[in-house]
C-alpha positions in Angstrom: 254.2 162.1 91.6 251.0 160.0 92.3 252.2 156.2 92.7 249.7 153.9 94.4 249.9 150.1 94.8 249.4 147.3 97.5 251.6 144.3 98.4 249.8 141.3 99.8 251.8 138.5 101.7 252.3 135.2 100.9 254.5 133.0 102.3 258.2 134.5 101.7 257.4 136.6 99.3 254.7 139.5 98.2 252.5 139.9 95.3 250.7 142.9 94.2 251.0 146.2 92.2 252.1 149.1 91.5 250.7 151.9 88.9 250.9 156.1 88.0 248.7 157.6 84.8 251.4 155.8 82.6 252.2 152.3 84.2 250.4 149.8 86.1 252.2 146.6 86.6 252.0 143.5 88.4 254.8 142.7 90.7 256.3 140.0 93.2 258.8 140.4 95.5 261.1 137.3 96.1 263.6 136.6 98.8 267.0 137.8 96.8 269.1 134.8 97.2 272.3 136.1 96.4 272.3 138.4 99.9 275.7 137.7 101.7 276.1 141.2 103.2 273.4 143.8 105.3 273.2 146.6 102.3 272.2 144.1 100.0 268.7 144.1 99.2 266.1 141.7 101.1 263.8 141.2 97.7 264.4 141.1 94.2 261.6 142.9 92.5 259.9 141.0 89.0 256.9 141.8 86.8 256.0 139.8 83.6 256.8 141.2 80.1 254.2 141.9 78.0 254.8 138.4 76.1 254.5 136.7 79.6 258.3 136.6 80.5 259.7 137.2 84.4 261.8 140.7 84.4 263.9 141.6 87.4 262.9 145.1 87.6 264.3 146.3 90.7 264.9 145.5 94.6 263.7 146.0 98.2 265.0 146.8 101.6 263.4 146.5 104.9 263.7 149.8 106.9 262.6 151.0 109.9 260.1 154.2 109.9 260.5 157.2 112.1 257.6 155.8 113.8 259.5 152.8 114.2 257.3 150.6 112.1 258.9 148.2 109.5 258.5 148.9 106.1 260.0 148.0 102.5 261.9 150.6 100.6 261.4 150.0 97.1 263.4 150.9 93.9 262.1 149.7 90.7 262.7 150.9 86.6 259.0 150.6 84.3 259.5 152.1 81.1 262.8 153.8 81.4 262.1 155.7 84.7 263.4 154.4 87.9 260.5 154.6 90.6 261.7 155.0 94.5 259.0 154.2 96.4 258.0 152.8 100.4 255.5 149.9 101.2 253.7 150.7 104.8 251.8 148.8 106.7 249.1 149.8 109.4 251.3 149.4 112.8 253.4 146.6 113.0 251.3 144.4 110.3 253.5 143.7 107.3 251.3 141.5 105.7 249.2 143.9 103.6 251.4 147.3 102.5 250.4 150.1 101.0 252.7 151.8 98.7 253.5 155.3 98.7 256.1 157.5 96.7 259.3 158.5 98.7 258.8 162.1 100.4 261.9 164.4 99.5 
């Protein structure tokens, strides 16, 4: 599956995008309010509709790497199909992430 996409930081939140042959989508990633317990995810996941409405399309977790790094597990649905992907950054920076599909 080739997913790309970058997530730039700002503030509490990140905004960027994420995109195969068939999709390619704005998305932001929000603090998720409602999080009372540790498995609940960190960031609600939104894109626009394409008449300009805010969709909750999915969620994200902070993990930790094998490498130790932090990095933002990702589970969105575009069109139907449920995408489960990571968000890296370079070392310990979390400000820009690269997104990447999950490896089985």
């Amino acid at each position: 599956m080739s997913i790309t996409g970058t997530l730039l930081a700002a503030n509490d939140t990140y905004e960027g995008f994420i995109a195969d042959l068939m999709v390619d989508a704005d998305i932001t990633l929000e603090p998720n309010k409602r999080k009372t317990a540790e498995k609940h995810p960190d960031f609600t996941v939104t894109a626009k509709s394409p008449r300009g409405r805010i969709i909750q399309i999915g969620a994200a977790w902070w993990k930790t790497s094998e490498a130790k790094n932090r990095m933002l597990s990702i589970r969105v649905n575009i069109a139907g199909n449920t995408l489960n992907v990571n968000a890296v950054g370079k070392a310990e920076n979390v400000e820009e992430l690269t997104i990447y599909p999950w490896a089985d």
